[in-house]
C-alpha positions in Angstrom: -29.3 -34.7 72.6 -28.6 -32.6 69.5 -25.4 -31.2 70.3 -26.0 -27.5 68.1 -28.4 -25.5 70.2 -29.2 -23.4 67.5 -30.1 -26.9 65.7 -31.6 -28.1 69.2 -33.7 -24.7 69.1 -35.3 -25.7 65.6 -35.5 -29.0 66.1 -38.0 -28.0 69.0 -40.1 -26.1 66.7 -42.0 -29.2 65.3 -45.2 -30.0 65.7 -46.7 -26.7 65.9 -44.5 -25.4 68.6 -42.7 -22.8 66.0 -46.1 -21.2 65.0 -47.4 -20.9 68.6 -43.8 -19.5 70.1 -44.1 -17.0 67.1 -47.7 -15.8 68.0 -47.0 -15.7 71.5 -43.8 -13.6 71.1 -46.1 -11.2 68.6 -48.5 -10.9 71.2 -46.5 -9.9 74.6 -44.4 -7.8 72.7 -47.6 -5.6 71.5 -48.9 -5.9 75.4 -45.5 -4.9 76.7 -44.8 -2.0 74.1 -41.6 -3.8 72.9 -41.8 -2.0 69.5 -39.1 0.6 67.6 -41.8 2.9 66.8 -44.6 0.8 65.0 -42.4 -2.2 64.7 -42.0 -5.0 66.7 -38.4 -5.1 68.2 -37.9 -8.5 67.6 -38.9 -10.4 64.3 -37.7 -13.8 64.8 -38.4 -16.9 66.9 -35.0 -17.8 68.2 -32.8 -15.9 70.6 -29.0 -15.8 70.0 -27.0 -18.9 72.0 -23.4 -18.4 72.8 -21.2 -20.9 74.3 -19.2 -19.9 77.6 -16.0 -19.8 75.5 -17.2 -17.7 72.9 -18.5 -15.1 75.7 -15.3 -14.9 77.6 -13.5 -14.3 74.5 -15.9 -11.6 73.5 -15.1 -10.6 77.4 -11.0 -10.3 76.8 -11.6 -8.8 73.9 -13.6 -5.7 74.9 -11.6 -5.4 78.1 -8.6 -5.0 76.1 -10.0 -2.5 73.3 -11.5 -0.2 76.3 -7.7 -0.7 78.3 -6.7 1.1 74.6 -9.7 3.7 74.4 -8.9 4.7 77.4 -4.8 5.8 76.2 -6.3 7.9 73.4 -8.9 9.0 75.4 -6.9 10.8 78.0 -4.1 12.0 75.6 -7.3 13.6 73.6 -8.1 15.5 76.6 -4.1 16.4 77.4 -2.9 17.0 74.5 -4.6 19.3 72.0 -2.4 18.4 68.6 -3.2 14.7 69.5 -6.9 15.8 69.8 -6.7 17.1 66.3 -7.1 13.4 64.8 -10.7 12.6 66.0 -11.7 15.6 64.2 -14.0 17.1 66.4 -15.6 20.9 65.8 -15.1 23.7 67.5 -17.5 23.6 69.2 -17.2 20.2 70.7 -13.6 21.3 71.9 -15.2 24.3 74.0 -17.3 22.2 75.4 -14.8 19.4 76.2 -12.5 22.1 77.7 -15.1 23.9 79.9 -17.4 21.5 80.9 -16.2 19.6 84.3 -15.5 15.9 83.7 -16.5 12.7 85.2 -14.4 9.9 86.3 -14.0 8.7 82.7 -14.7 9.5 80.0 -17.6 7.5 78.5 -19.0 5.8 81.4 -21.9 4.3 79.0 -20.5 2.4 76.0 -20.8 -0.3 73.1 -18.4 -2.0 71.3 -20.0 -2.8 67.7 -18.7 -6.0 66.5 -19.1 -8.7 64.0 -17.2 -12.3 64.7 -15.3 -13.7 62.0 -17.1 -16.7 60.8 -14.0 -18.5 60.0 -11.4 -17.7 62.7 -13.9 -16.9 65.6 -12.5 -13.3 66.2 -14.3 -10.5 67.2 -14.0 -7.5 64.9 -14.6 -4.0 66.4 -16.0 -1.8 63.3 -17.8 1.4 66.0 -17.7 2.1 69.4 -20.5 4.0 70.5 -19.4 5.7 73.6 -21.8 8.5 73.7 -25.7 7.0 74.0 -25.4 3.4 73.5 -29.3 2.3 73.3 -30.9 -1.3 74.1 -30.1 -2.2 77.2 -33.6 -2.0 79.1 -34.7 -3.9 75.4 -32.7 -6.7 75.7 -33.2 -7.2 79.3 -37.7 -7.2 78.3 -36.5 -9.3 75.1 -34.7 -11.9 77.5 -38.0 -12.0 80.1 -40.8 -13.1 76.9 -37.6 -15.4 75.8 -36.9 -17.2 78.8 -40.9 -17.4 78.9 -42.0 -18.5 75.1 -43.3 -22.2 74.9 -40.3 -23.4 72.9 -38.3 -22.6 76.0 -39.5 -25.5 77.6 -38.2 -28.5 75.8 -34.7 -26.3 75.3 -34.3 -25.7 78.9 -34.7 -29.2 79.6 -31.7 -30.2 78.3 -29.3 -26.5 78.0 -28.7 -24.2 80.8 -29.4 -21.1 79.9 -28.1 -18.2 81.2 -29.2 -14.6 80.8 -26.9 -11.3 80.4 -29.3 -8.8 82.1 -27.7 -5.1 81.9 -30.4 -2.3 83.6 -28.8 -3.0 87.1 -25.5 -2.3 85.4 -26.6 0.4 83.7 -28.0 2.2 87.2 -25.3 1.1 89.1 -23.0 3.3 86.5 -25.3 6.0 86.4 -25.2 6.4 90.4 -21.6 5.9 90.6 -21.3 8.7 88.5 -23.4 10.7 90.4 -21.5 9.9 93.4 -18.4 10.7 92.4 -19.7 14.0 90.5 -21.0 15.0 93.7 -19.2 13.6 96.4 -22.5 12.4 98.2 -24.1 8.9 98.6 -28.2 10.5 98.3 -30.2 8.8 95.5 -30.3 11.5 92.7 -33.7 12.4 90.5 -32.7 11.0 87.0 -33.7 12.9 83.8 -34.1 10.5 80.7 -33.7 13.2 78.0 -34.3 13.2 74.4 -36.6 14.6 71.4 -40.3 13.3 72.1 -40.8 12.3 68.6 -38.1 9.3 69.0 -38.8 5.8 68.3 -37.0 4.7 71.4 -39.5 6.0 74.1 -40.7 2.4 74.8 -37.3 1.8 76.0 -37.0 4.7 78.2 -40.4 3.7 79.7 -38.5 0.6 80.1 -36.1 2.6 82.2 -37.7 4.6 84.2 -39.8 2.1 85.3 -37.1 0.1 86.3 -35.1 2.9 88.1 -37.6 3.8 89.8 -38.6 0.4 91.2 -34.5 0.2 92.7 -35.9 3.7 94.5 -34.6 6.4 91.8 -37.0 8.8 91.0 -37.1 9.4 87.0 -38.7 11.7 84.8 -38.8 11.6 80.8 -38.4 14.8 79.4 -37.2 16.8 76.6 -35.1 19.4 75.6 -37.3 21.8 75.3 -39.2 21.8 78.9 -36.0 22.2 80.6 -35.0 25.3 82.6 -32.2 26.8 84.2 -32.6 28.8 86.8 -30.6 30.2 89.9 -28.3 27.0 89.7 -31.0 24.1 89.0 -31.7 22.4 86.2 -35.7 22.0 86.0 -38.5 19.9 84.1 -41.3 21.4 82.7 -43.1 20.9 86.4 -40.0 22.4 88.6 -38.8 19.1 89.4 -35.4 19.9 90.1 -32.7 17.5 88.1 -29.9 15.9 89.4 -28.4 13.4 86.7 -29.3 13.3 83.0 -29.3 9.8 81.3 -28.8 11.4 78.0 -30.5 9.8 75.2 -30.3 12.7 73.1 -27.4 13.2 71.0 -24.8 16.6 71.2 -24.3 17.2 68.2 -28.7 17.1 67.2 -29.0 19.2 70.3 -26.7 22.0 70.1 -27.8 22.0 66.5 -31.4 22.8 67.2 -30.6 24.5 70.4 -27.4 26.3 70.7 -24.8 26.1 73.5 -26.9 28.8 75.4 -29.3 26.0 76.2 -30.7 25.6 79.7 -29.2 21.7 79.4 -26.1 22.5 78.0 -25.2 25.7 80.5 -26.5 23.2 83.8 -23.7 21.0 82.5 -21.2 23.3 81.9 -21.3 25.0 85.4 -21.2 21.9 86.9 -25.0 22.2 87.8 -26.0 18.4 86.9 -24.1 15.9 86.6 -24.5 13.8 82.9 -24.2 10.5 81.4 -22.4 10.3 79.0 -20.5 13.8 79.7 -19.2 16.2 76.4 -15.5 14.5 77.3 -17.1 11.4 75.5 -17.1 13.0 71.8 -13.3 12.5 70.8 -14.3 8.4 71.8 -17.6 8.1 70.4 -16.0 9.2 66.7 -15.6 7.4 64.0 -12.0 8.4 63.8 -11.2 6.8 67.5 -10.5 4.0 65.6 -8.7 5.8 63.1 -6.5 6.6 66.1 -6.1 3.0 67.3 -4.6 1.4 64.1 -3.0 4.5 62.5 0.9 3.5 62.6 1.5 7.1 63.5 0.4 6.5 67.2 2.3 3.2 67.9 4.0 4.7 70.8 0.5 5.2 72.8 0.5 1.8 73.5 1.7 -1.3 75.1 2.7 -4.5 73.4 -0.1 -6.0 74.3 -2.5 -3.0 73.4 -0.8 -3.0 70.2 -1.1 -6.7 69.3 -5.1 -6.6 70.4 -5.8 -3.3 68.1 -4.1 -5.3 65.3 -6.0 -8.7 66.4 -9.6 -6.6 66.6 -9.8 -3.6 64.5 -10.0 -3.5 61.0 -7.4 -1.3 58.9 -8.9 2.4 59.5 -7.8 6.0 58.5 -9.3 9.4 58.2 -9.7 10.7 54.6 -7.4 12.9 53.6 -4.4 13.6 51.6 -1.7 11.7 53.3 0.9 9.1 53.0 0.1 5.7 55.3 0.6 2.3 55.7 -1.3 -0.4 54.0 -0.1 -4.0 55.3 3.2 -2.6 56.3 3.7 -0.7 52.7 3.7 2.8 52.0 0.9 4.1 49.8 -1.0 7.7 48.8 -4.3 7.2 50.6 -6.6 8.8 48.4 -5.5 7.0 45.2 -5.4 3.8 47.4 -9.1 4.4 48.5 -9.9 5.2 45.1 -8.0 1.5 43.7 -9.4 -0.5 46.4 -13.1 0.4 46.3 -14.4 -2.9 46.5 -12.3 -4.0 49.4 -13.5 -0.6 51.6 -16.3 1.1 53.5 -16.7 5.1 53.8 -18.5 6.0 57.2 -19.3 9.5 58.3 -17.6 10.7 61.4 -20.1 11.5 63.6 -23.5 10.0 62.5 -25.9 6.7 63.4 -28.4 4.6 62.1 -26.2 3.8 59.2 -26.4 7.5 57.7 -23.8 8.2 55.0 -22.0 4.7 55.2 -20.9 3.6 51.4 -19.7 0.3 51.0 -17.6 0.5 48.1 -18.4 -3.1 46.7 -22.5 -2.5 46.4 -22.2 0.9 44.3 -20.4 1.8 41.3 -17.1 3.7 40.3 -19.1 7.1 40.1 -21.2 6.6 43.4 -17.7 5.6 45.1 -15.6 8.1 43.5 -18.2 10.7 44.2 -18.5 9.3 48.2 -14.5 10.0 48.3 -15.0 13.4 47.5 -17.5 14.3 49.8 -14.9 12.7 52.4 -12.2 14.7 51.6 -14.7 17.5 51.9 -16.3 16.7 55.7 -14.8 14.1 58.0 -15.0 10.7 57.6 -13.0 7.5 57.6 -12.2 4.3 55.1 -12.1 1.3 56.6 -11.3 -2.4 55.6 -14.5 -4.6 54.5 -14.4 -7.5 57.2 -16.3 -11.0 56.8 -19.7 -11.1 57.9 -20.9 -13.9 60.1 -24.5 -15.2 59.3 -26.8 -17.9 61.2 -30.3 -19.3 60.8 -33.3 -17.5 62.6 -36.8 -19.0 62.3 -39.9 -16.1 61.9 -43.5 -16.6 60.6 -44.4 -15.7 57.1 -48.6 -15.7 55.9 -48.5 -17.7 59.6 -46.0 -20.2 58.0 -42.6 -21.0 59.9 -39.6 -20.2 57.5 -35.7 -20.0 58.2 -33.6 -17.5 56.5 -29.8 -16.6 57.2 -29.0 -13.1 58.9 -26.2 -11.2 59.4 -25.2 -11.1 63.1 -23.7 -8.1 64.8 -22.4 -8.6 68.6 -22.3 -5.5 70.3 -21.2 -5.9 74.2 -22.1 -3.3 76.6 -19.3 -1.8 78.6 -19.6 -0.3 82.0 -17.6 2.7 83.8 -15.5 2.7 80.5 -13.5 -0.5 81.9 -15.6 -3.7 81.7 -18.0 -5.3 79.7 -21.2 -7.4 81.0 -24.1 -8.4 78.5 -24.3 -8.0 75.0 -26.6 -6.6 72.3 -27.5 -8.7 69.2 -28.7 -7.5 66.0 -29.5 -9.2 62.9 -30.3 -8.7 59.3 -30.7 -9.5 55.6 -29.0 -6.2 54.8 -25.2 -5.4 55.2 -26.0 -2.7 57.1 -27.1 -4.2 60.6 -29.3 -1.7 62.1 -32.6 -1.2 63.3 -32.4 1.8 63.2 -31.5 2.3 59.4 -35.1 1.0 59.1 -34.4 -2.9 58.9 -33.4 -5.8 60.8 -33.9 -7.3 64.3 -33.2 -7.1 68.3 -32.7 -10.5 69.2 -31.8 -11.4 73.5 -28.7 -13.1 73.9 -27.8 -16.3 76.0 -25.2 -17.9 77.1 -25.8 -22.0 77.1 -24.0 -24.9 77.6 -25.8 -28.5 77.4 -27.1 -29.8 81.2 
């Protein structure tokens, strides 16, 4: 038995087996609407394999970086000069202040990480703890996977052991509901964002599934909700009871105002939703800003402490300030400015890889230019990591080629305190995201030989 099961995988391929597993996987995801707007979800013709020790260390990992969240988190929402470093507007702090607040903070979350290729550690570069997306894909993903005709030899000689998440995912949605509300009733769950969103496939994914564990579900939008003597309403009067927000705060209020129907339900305790406004100081950029910065060092244990240094990279908000750079003193913004090809500018608040510069693929006017716009609106600089890469097969003119991909690992975390399941994402580009119009969804299994 090959001992590699990514080499395993391709060996199985032969004979024909690579071309009909790559058809097949075409074809069901077309049936099953597994597609990012017109694109098929995923574009390869190998899942992602994990070994048991390699999960249980992406396991400690996240459990100690959410253990750490957590500190920041709560001093955020205590203390409103320690709030001041996640740079959030004025807006988000009325919000966070007058909204009522769940039992944590982000009860929904992803930790965005790549593995170092060389030293097998997991390095946290985002944590998207305000709509982290792709669970209900990777759980359909994981079904055609466990199903495709090169399965068959694989399985004969690897155990192969899914990482489903939707029953997670409701499970945290309805104890948040029950806690909200103090009751054990089933609530009617609103999936809500814009209707022109590429995503929709997922939340039919969703709903479909919550409402086969006995949940009614609705997909709406923001703009067929009402409020009205205390109850939040779709376009039909179905009455809401928990949001699964999809739709981010920022695009919302933005289009909509705080006086929206959504928005006011929330704010008088109306409806309970997931994630709440008390995620925003977590979900930015700067959170991890706040975890490294040497300023903060007495927030945390020694352990929390020595896993920040282990698992995020060296991160700081631009602006004009004195820090620490490998334990020496430096001016940031002339250090930023030195150290171009060694750093990555990232907006505060934004997704799909919007605004993200990485300093070693432009030149010293692009770069110098980026700086200035982040001394201008929030962002951060942080330390270029090593990106790890692996094989995947795919079918080109109906011909079965391998290329390497960058592979990002982001785990999802559950109840802002655990972490079960795992998105996979990979790519040609540095900037691993499907969203940012390239790359690939890919399930992820955990194997060990039988």
């Amino acid at each position: 038995m090959t001992p590699d099961p990514v080499a395993a995988w391709h060996d199985g391929l032969a004979d024909g087996i690579g071309v009909e597993s790559g058809e097949w996987l075409a074809a069901r995801q077309r049936e099953r609407g597994l597609t990012f707007g017109d694109r098929p979800l995923c574009t390869v013709i190998r899942p992602r394999f994990l070994g048991l020790e390699q999960y249980e260390a992406l396991r400690v990992a996240s459990d100690q970086m959410l253990g750490a969240f957590r500190v920041i988190g709560e001093a955020a929402l205590a203390d409103p000069v320690f709030r001041q470093q996640f740079r959030l507007a004025d807006w988000e702090v009325t919000l966070l202040e007058s909204a009522p607040r769940l039992h944590v903070l982000s009860p929904l979350s992803r930790l965005d990480t790549f593995i170092d290729p060389e030293s097998g550690v997991p390095w946290l570069t985002e944590y998207n703890g305000e709509t982290p997306a792709g669970t209900a894909y990777c759980d359909a993903l994981s079904d055609l996977f466990q199903a495709v005709p090169a399965m068959r030899a694989f399985a004969r000689q690897w155990t192969v052991r899914p990482l489903p998440g939707r029953g997670h995912l409701l499970n945290t949605l309805l104890e948040s509901w029950h806690r909200f509300r103090g009751v054990r009733t089933l609530p009617v769950i609103a999936i809500v964002d814009w209707g022109d969103v590429p995503t929709l496939s997922e939340f039919l994914l969703s709903r479909d599934y919550f409402e086969s564990m006995g949940c009614r579900c609705v997909i709406t939008t923001p703009q067929a909700l009402r409020y009205e003597r205390g109850k939040l309403r779709d376009a039909d009067g179905t009455v809401i009871d928990l949001i699964y927000k999809r739709v981010l705060i920022h695009e919302l209020v933005e289009r909509e105002g705080l006086s929206h129907p959504m928005v006011r339900a929330v704010v008088e305790g109306a409806v309970c939703m997931v994630n709440p406004f008390s995620c925003k100081p977590l979900h930015k950029k700067a959170s991890l800003a706040v975890l490294s910065d040497e300023r903060n060092r007495r927030y945390f244990t020694n352990e929390q402490f020595a896993a920040i240094a282990r698992h995020v990279p060296w991160t700081r908000v631009v602006e004009e300030r004195r820090t620490e750079v490998d334990g020496a003193a430096v001016d940031l913004v002339p250090w930023l400015r030195e150290h171009q090809g060694d750093l990555v500018l990232k907006p505060n608040d934004d997704y799909g890889g919007a605004g993200i510069v990485l300093g070693w693929e432009v030149d010293r006017a692009a770069w110098d230019a980026a700086v200035g716009r982040a001394l201008r609106e929030p962002h951060i600089v942080q330390r270029r990591i090593a990106l790890p890469k692996e094989s995947f097969p795919a079918l080109a003119d109906g011909r079965l080629v391998f290329e390497d991909r960058i592979v990002d690992s982001a785990p999802f975390c559950w109840d802002g305190a655990w972490m079960a399941g795992m998105l996979t994402r990979i790519s040609t580009s540095t900037l691993v995201n499907v969203t940012a119009g390239g790359g690939s969804t890919v399930p992820t299994f955990v194997v060990e030989p039988r």
